[in-house]
Structure formats: structure tokens, C-alpha cells
C-alpha positions, 0 to 999 in steps of 0.5 A: 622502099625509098631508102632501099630503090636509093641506096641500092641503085645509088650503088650501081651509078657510084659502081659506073663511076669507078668511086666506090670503095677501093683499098689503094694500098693493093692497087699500087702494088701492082701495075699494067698487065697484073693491075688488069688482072687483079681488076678482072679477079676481082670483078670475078668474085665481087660478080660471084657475090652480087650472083648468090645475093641476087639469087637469095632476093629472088627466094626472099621475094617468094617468101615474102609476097604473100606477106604485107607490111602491118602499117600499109596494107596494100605494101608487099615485103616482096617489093623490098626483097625484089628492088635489091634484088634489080639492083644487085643484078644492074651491079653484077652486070656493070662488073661483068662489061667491066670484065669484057673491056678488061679482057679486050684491053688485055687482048691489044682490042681497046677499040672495040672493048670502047665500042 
């Protein structure tokens, strides 16, 4: 459970950061207006992704309550399927304030999107 809470929520703080992967090639395509709206279009999607994943934590943690782990007794499969599963959201959430500060930034309101 300790290596899944850190990778996963490690992938929440490298998304804040704005270090995870990125491919440069497409990024440099584009520039001002077109660079935000291929951000947003991506966030768009990446939030469409995490949404169905978090979705198919929440019926693995169902399924998995109930089952406990043959080495530890009192450890559920569920708390896995369910750690992912808070993590994902924390990610779709990140993107979906990612998408408000673009859209504001977009508007000509990039005080109140920092706001």
C-alpha cells in the first residue's frame, strides 16, 4: 500500500509541478492562443481518462472489500483499489483548475484565474 499511496500521490505533486511528461515536439508547434488551446484540449481528455479510471477504482473497490490479502489478515484489496482511486481524483481535479486558469487567461482575466 506504501508503494501505490507513493507513486500515485507522487504523480499528483509532479502534475502541480508541471514536471510530468511532456512530448516538446508538439509544444513548439504551436504558440500563444493555439498553445492554451491545445493545453485545455489536453487537460480535456487526460480529465476524461483519470474520470473513467477513478470510476473503475471505485467498482474494484467494491469487489475487493470484502477480500483480504493471504499474508495480512486484517488488509483489505480494497484499500489499494481505493488509494488509486483518491489519487486519480486529486489528478483530474489539478487538470480541471488547470482548465479554469487557462480559460481565464484566454478570457484577458489572468488576475482572477491567480486569485
Amino acid at each position: 500500500l506504501t508503494c501505490v499511496l507513493t507513486t500515485y500521490f507522487g504523480s499528483v505533486v509532479v502534475l502541480i509541478a508541471r514536471e510530468h511528461i511532456r512530448v516538446e515536439m508538439i509544444d513548439s508547434w504551436f504558440t500563444g492562443r493555439g498553445a492554451a488551446v491545445l493545453g485545455i484540449a489536453v487537460d480535456l481528455l487526460m480529465t476524461w481518462f483519470l474520470l473513467a479510471v477513478a470510476f473503475g477504482c471505485f467498482l474494484m473497490t467494491s469487489a475487493t472489500w470484502t477480500t483480504f490479502t493471504a499474508s495480512m489478515a486484517w488488509f483489505r484489496m480494497g484499500y489499494v483499489y481505493a488509494a488509486v482511486g483518491v489519487a486519480v481524483t486529486a489528478m483530474a481535479l489539478v487538470l480541471v483548475l488547470d482548465i479554469y486558469v487557462q480559460l481565464m487567461v484566454l478570457a484577458g482575466r489572468r488576475k482572477e484565474a491567480e486569485a
